[in-house]
N, C-alpha and C positions, 0 to 999 in steps of 0.2 A: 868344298867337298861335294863330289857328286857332279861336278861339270868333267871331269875325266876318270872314268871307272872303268876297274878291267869287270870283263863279263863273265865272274866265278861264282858257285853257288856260297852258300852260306851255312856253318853247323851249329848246333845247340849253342857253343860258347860263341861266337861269334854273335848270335841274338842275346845272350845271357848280359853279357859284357855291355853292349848298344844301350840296351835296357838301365843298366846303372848308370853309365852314359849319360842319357838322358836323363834324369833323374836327377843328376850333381847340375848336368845344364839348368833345369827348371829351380834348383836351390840358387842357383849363382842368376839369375832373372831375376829371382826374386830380393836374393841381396842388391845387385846394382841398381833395382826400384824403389829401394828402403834407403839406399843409401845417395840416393838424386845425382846418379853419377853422369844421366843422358844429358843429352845435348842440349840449350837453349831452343829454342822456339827461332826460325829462320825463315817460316815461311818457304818452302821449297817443295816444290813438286819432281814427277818424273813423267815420263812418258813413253810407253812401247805398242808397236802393231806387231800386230801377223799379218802376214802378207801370201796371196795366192800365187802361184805362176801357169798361167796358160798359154796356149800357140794360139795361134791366128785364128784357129776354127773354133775356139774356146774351149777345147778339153782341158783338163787339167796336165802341165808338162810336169814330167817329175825330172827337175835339171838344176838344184838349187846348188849342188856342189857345183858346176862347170858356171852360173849366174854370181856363186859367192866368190868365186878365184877372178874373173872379172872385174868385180865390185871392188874385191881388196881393201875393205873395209873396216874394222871391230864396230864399226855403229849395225853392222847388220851379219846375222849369223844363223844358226842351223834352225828348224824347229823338228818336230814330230816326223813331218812328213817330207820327201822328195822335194814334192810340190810346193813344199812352206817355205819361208822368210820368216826374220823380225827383224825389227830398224828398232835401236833405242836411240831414246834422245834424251843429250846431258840434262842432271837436274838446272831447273830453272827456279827464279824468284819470284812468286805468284804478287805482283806489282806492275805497272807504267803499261808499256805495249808488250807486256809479254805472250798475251796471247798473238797480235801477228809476228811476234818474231819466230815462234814456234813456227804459225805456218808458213814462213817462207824457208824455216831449216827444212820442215816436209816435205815443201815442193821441191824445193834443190834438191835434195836428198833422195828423193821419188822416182824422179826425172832422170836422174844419173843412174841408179840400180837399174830402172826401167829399158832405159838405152844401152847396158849393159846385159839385160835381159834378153833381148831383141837381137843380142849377135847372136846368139844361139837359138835365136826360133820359138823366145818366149816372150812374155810380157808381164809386167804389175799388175795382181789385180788386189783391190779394195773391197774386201766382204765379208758377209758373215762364215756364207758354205757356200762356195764355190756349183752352183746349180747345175754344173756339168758330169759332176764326178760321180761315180760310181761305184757298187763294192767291190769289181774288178782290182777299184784303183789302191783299195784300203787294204792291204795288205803287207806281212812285213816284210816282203822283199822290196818294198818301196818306202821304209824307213830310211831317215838319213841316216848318213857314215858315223855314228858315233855311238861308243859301246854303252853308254848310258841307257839310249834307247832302246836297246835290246835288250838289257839288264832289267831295267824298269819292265817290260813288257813281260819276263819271264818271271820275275816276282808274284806281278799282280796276276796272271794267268795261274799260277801256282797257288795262290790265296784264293782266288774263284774256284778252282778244279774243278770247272768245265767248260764251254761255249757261253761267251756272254749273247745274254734276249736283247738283239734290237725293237721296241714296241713301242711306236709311236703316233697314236689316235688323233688326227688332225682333219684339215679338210679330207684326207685322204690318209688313209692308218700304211702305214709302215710294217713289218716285221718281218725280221730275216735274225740271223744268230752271225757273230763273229768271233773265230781264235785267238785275237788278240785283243789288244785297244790301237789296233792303227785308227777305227774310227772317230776315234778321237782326233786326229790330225784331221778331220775337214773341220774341226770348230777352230775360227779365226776371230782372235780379238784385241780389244785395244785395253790395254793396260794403265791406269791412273794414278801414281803415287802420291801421297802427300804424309810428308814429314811433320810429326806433332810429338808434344811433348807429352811425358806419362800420363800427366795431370788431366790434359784433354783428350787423350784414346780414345775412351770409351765414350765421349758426346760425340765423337767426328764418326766413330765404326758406329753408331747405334743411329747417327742422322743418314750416315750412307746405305743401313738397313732399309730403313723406312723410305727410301726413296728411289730405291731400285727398279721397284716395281715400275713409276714415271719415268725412269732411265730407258727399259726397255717399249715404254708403248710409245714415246717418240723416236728413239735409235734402232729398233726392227732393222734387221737386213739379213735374216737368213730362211727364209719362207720354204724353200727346196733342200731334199735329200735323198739321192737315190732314186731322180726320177720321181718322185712324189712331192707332192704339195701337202706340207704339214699344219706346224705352228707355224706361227707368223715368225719366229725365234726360236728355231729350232736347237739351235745349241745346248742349252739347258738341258733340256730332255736327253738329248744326243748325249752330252758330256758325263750327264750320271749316270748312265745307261754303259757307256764305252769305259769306265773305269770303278765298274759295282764288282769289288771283291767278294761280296755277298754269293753263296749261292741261295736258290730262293728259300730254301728251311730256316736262315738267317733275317732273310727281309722279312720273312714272317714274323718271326723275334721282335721286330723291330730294331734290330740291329741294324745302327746310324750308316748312312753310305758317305765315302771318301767326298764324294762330291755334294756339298750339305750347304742349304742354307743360316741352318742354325738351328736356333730352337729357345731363345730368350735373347731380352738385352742385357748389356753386360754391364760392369762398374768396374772394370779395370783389363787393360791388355795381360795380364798375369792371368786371367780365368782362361783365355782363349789357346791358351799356351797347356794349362793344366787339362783343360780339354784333350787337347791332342793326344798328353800322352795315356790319358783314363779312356777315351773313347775311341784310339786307332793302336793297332800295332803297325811296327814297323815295318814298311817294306821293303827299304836297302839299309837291312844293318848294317853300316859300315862305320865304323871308330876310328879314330885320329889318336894321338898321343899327348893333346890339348887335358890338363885338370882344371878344369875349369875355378874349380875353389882356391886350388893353390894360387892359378894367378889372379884372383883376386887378394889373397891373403898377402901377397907380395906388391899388391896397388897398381897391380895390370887389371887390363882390360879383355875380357876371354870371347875366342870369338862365338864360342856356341856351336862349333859344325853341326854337330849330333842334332842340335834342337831346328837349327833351321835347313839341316836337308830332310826331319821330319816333315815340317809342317809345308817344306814344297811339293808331299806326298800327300795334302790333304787339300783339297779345291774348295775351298770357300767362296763363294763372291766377292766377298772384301775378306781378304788374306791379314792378319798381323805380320809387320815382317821386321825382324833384328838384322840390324846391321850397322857396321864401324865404318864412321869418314874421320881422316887425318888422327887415328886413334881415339876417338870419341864414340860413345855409342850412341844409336837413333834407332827409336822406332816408326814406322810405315804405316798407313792404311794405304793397301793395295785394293785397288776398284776392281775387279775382273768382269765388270756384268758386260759389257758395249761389245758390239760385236764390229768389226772391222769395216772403215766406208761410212757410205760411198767415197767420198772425195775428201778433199785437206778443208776445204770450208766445212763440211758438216763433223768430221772428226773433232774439230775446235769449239764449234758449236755446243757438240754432248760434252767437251770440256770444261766449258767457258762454265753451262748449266749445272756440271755435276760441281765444280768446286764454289761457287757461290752459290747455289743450293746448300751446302752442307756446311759451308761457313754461316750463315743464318742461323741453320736450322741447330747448329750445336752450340749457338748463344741467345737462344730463345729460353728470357726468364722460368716458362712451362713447355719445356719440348715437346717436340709431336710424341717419341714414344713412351711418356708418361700419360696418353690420351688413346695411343693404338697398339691392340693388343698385340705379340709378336706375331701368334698364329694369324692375324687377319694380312700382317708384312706379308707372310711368306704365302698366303694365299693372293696376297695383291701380284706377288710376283709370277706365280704361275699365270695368273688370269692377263697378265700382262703378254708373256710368251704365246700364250694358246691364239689372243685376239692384239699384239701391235698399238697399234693407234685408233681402235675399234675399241678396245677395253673398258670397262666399266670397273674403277677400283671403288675401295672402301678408305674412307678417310677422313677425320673427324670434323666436325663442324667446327666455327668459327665460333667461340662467342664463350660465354663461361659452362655453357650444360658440355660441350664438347664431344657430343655423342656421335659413334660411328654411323655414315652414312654412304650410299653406292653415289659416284659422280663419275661421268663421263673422263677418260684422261683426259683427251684435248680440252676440256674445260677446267680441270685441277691446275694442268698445268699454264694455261693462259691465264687463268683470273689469279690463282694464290702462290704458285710454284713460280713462273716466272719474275713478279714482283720483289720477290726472296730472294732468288739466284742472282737478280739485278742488284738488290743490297748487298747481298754477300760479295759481289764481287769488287764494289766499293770500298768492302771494309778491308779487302785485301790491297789496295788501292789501283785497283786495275782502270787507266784510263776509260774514258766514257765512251768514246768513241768503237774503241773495242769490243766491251763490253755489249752495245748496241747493237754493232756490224752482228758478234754473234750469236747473243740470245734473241734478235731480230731472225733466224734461219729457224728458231726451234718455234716461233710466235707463227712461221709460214706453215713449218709442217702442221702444226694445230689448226691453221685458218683452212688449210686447203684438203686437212690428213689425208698425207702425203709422208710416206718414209721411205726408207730401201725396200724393207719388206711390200709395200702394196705399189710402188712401184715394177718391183719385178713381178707378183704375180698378176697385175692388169695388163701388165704388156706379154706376160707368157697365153695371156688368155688371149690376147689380140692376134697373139700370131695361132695358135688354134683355132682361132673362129677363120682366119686365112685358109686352112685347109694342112698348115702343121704337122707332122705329127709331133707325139712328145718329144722325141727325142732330140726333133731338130728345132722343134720351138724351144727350146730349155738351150741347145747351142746356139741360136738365134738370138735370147734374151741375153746370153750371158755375154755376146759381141756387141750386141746396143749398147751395155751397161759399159762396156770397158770404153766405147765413143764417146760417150755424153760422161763416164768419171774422167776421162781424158781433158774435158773442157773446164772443169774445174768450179763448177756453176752447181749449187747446192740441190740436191735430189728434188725438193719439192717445187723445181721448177722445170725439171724433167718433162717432155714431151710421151707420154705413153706412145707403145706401138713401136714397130719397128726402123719409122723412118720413110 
């Protein structure tokens, strides 16, 4: 529900109806958790990018229909924008060499969209935001072909009722206003799943909370937007910014925005869900003919449309997500935090880290977040966006006083994060070899800090200090980057400059 939507408005019953809807869906969630109907424990992950497309000169092409008729694919299909891509890739068994088998489906798979890109005068890029685009480019007549997207865009446009505030205070502040949320299509990212059972939800989504923040100050790669030099992760900002149904008499309120980190840890995938529907109204009421009660009353399995085209209307960083394989049900922790890129080594790299990181961290006798408060999470995570691999988080000592304290990332994550992530990935039994090859790329970016993000802005400063100007040092930067992710050779061994 909600991947083919005709593009009609909606009346009183049509949100009345949704409304009850969802309601019997959260009743039947909560029976199928009472009554242990989900899936065993398998150990399986997922995996999806966003992907850019640019011409030669590095602007941004918006040609993904004429690159996806090419491709002739289902591993890779529409996003937001013209300009966008996404590859997904089959769930995998988080064991043996699955982390290089991954990266050689990505490089196959890369490599063939890319050359398929290339007849028509574009190319693959690997990023966060795209440092060429412009508000020019973000608008909706450069939406893709799909009435979804326009639907969505006229909802939440219709919830805001009026010009969304682009504001964002970085090396260099931002502000402009946009009609829609096309801005939102230049945030590009790599998506994480892992399949867990009810019982461990809430240690695996409350370890991936607390370590988001570390996520972002070694995986940075979107520094640029709009010709300006921001956060070092500018996404984040960008993303709750481009899809604040809020107008501001409501942010005043403190009324919660679509695009949220949270706001406690939790003790069951059932709060995350009752969330949703106490703290968001709906924005494509659309109903199905699905009772969800009855079919379970009859020893079916319901799919929930109502519930889960909700909460793909609510942008969490780690997403809960319901969904049936082979008529069994499973739930998701969806990673959303990693921003796309550079290359298939460093994409595996923030893989390899985030899922033995959170394997640890959600079988630690005293978790971290029984030690860290939520608010200082969601402060580690902005402080992470604003400064990269620069960052200074808060995070608790080691020892029994366990008192919050500021530590440089590169050194959280070298001395205490890394060691973790290395365990966790053992415990999944992911070879050694692997394991090393890529938490060894996340040990470089900390020895040298080095990420996408200070990558691109050391090299956009180097072709300025050339005599530059911005506009063509920003297309200049963004053709280095597309040469050196061509080579496949992990960021923090990137040669700054243009070459």
């Amino acid at each position: 529900m909600g991947e083919k939507v005709a593009a009609a408005g909606f009346d009183l019953a049509d949100r009345q109806r949704h409304r009850d809807k969802l309601r019997q869906c959260l009743e039947a969630l909560a029976r199928l958790l009472d009554e242990r109907r989900f899936d065993r424990p398998r150990n399986l992950m997922g995996l999806e990018i966003e992907l850019n497309l640019a011409g030669p000169d590095g602007m941004p092409s918006m040609m993904n229909a004429e690159v996806l008729e090419r491709i002739a694919s289902h591993d890779f299909q529409t996003e937001l924008g013209q300009f966008n891509l996404e590859v997904n890739i089959v769930p995998h068994r988080l064991s043996g060499s699955v982390l290089d088998q991954l990266a050689e489906e990505l490089r196959t798979g890369l490599a063939y969209a890319d050359r398929k890109a290339r007849e028509v005068g574009s190319r693959i890029v690997m990023i966060g935001i795209l440092p060429t685009l412009g508000q020019a480019d973000l608008v909706p007549a450069n939406f893709s072909a799909a009435d979804r997207y326009a639907l969505l865009n006229a909802q939440v446009v219709a919830a805001r009722g009026e010009d969304f505030s682009i504001d964002i205070d970085g090396v260099e502040r931002l502000a402009c206003t946009a009609g829609s949320i096309c801005p939102e299509a230049a945030c590009t990212s790599v998506q994480l799943h892992l399949q867990v059972t009810p019982g461990r939800f809430a240690a695996v989504w409350n370890a991936a909370q607390a370590i988001a923040a570390a996520q972002i100050a070694v995986g940075a790669n979107s520094p640029f937007l709009f010709g300006r030099e921001l956060w070092r992760e500018s996404r984040p900002p960008l993303f709750v910014q481009s899809t604040d149904t809020r107008p501001p008499e409501l942010q005043a309120q403190g009324v919660r925005p679509r695009t949220w980190f949270g706001e406690r840890w939790i003790g069951s995938a059932y709060e995350l869900f009752e969330e949703n529907l106490r703290f968001f109204p709906p924005l494509l009421p659309i109903s199905g003919d699905e009772d969800p009660l009855r079919v379970l009353d009859g020893g079916g399995v319901p799919r929930l449309d109502e519930l889960t085209l909700h909460n793909g209307t609510i942008y969490r960083w780690n997403r809960p997500v319901y969904g049936i394989a082979d008529g069994v049900p499973h739930l998701r922790v969806e990673n959303r935090v990693l921003p796309a890129g550079p290359t298939v080594a460093d994409v595996l790299a923030n893989t390899a880290f985030y899922y033995g990181l959170i394997r640890a961290l959600a079988e630690e006798p005293r978790p971290v977040w029984t030690r860290l408060p939520f608010a200082v999470a969601a402060e580690n995570f902005d402080t992470a966006c604003r400064h990269g691999i620069d960052a200074v988080l808060r995070w608790p000592k080691t020892g029994r006083g366990g008192t919050v304290a500021p530590v440089p990332a590169v050194r959280l994550v070298r001395d205490e994060l890394l060691p973790l992530a290395a365990a966790g990935l053992d415990a999944w039994g992911v070879e050694p070899a692997d394991r090393d090859r890529y938490l060894g790329i996340i040990e470089g970016r900390c020895r040298w800090r080095v990420n996408g993000a200070s990558w691109q802005t050391a090299t956009y400063h180097a072709a300025r200090d050339k005599g530059l100007e911005r506009h063509d040092a920003l297309a200049a930067t963004t053709r280095r980057y597309c040469e050196l992710m061509a080579t496949g050779e992990p960021v923090h061994t990137w040669p700054v400059g243009l070459g």
